[in-house]
C-alpha positions in Angstrom: 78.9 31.7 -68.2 78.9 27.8 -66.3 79.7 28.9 -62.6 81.2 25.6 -61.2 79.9 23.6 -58.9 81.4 23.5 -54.9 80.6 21.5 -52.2 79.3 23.0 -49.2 82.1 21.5 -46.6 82.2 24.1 -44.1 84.8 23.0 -40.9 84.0 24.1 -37.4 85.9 26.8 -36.8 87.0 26.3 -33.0 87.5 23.4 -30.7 88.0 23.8 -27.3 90.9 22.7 -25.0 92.4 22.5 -21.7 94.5 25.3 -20.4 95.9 26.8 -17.1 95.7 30.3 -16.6 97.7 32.8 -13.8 96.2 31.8 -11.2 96.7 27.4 -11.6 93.8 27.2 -12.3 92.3 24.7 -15.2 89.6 25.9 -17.8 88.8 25.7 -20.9 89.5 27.7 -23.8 88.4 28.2 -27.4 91.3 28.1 -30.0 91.6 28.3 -33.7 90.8 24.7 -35.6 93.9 25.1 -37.6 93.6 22.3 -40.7 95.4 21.5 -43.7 93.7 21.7 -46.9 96.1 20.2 -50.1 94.8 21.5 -53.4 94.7 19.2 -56.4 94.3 20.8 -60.0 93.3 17.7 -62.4 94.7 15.1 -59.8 98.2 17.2 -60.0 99.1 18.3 -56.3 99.5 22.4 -56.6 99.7 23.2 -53.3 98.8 22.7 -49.6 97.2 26.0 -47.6 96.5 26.0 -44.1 93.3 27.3 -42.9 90.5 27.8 -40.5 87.8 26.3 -43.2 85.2 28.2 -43.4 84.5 28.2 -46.8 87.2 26.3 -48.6 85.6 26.2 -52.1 85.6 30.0 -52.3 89.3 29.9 -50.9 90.4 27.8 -53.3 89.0 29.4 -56.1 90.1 32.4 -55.1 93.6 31.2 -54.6 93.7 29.8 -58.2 92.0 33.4 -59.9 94.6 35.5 -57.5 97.8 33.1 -58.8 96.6 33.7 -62.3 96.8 30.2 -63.1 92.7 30.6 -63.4 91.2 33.4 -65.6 87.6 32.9 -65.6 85.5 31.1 -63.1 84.2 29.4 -66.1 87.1 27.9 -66.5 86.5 25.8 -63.6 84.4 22.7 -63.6 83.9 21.9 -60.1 85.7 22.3 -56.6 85.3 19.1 -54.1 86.5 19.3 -50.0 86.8 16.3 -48.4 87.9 17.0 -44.7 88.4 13.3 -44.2 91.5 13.1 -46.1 92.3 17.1 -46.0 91.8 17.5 -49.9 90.6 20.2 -52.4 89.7 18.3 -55.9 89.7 21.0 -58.4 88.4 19.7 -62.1 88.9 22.6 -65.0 87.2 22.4 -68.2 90.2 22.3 -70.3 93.0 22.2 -68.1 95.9 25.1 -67.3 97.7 25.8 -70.2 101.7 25.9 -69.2 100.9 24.8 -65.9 104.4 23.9 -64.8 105.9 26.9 -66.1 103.3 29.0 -64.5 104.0 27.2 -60.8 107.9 26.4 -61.2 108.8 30.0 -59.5 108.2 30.7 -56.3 108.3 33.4 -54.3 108.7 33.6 -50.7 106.1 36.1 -49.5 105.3 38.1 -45.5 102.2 36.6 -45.8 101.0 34.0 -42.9 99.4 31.1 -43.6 100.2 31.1 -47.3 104.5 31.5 -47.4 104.9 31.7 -51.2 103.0 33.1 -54.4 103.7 32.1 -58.2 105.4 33.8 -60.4 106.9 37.7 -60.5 104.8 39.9 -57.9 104.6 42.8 -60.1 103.4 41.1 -63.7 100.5 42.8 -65.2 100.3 44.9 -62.5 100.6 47.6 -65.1 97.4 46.6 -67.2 95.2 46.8 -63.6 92.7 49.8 -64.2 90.5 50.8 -61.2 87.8 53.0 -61.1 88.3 56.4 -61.0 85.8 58.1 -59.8 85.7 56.0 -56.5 85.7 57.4 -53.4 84.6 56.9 -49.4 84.1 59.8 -46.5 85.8 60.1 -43.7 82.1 59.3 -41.9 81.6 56.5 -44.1 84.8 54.9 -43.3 84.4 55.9 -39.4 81.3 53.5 -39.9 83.0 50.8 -41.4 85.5 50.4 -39.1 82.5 50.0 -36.2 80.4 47.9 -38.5 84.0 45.3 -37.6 84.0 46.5 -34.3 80.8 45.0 -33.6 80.6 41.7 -35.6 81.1 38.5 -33.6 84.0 36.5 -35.0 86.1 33.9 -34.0 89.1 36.5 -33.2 86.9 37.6 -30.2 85.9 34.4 -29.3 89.4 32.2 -29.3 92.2 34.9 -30.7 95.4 33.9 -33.8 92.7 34.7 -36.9 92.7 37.4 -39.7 89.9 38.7 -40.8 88.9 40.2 -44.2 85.4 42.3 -44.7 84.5 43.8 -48.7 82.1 46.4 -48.1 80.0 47.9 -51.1 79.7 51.9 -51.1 76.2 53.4 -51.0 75.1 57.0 -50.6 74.8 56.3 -46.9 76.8 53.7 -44.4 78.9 50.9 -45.7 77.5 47.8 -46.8 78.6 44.7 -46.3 78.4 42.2 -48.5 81.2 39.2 -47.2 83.4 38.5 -43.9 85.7 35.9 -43.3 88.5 34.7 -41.2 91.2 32.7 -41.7 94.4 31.7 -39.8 96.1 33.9 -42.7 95.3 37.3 -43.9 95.7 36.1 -47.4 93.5 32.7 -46.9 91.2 35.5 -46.4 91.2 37.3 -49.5 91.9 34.9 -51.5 88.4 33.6 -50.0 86.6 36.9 -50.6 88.2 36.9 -54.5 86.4 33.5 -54.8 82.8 34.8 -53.2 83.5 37.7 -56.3 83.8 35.1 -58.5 80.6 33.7 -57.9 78.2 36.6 -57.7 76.5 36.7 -61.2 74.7 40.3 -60.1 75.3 43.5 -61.3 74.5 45.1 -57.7 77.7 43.5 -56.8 80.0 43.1 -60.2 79.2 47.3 -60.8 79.2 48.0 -57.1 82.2 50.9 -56.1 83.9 48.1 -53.0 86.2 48.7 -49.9 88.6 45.8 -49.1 89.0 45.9 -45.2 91.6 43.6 -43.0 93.1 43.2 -39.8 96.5 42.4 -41.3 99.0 44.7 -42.9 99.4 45.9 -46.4 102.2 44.3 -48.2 102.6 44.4 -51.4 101.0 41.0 -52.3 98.1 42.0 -50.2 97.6 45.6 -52.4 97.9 43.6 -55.7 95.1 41.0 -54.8 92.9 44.0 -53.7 94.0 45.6 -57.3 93.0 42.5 -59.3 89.7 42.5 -57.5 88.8 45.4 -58.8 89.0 47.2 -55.5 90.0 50.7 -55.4 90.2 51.6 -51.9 91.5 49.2 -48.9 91.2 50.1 -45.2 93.5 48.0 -42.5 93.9 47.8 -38.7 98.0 47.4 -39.0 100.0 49.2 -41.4 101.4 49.1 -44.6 104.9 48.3 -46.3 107.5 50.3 -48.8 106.4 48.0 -51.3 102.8 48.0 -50.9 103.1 51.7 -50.7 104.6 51.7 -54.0 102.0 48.9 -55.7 99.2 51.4 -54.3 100.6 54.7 -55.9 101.0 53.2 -58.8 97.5 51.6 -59.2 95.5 54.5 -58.0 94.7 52.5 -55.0 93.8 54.7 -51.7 95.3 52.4 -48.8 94.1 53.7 -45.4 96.0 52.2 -42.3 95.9 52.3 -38.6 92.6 52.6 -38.9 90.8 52.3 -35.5 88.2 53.8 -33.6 88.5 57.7 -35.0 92.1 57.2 -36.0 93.3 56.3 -39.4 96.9 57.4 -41.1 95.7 58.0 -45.0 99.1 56.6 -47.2 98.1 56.7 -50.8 95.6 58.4 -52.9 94.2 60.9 -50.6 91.9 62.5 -53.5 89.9 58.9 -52.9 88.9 59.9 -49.1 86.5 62.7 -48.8 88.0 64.3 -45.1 85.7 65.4 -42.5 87.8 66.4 -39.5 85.2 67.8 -37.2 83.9 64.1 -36.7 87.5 63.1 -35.4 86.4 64.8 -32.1 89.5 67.5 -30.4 93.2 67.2 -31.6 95.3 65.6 -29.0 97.8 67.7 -27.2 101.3 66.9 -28.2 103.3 65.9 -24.8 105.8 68.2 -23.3 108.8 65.4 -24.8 106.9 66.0 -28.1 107.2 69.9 -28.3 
């Protein structure tokens, strides 16, 4: 298979400006470099995603592979980024078949930084077959969730990013294989789908992966973890009804809340091996609470 070719235009994440904090006094502060990236597919304008731009190739062809407009990163010739006019020049080999069918329904999605998706949520959902024999321990996951504790990222170092981590399952600790932030939680997946895309070794393709992110699982979030191929997906927020049901119905474990020695397990239990002696001494329940 052709893996197309993508320009290596990586934006600085950060830029610095003045602020005033409690006290009056002036300093300066690191923030986000928000930018706008519009996506052309064939010189036909698809769509215009804001991001942070740390790898806009991979989020680009992980946005088209996630939208099912793309099937096969074969199918894609090459991905240009040019940050002096804020454009994504995507060239396929033989076009999108249908393409204006395929983007005239939008739907208006929870997700930041993105705000709509193409087509019905739920198509094909159905045909998405995960592994079954997959599986992480409660010690494994504890390790995870400190491996994110203590990488430096742009959310400790200026705040207002999501960040996405895929983490391949060994007989010991966690290993990662990708991070990324974005100014949206699904910039960053997207982004990660796209790094999958290019990886042409078995180590990774047959590799048993954990999706982790800081944002909360919605629905649209559980499906893109689904058509990754990614049976089990930790998060430091939440989840929704609707991911909830997109999760049981997969066979997707989605583990939430999960910080420090505390997680809340919502779907597929079976996946997580418990160990409750690492979790340290229950908490008392308050006198309100009894």
């Amino acid at each position: 298979m052709s893996m197309p070719f993508l320009t290596q235009a990586q934006a600085p994440l950060t830029c610095e400006i003045d602020a005033v904090n409690e006290y009056g006094e002036s300093q300066k502060v690191s923030i986000p470099a928000e930018r706008a990236l519009t996506v052309y597919v064939d010189k036909r304008e698809l769509v215009t995603l804001m991001t942070l731009g740390a790898h806009p190739e991979l989020l680009v062809l992980g946005y088209l592979r996630n939208q099912r407009l793309v099937r096969d990163v074969g199918d894609v010739e090459s991905i240009t980024v040019d940050w002096d006019v804020g454009a994504a020049a995507v060239k396929t080999r033989h076009g999108i078949a249908d393409i204006e069918e395929k983007t005239a329904k939008r739907v208006v999605t929870t997700g930041c930084g993105q705000g709509s998706v193409f087509g019905g949520l739920m198509d094909e959902v159905d045909q998405i077959v995960l592994p079954p024999d997959a599986h992480i321990t409660q010690r494994q996951l504890y390790s995870l969730v400190n491996t994110i504790r203590l990488k430096e990222t742009t959310y400790k170092s200026a705040g207002s990013v999501h960040a996405c981590a895929l983490f391949a399952m060994t007989a010991g600790d966690p290993e990662m294989l990708f991070f990324v932030e974005d100014v949206g939680r699904h910039n960053a997946i997207d982004t990660i789908a796209g790094w999958i895309s290019m990886q042409d070794s078995p180590a990774v393709s047959e590799a048993n992966k954990v999706f982790y992110t800081t944002g909360r699982l919605t629905s649209e979030m559980v499906i893109k973890s689904a058509q990754m191929g990614v049976p089990i997906v930790v998060s430091r927020s939440g989840i929704t009804q609707m991911g909830h049901q997109v999760a049981q119905a997969v066979g997707l474990c989605a583990i939430g809340r999960a910080t420090n020695k505390r997680f809340v397990c919502y779907a597929h239990p079976q996946r997580l091996h418990l160990e409750p002696e690492l979790a340290g001494p229950k908490p008392r329940a308050s006198a309100t609470e009894s």
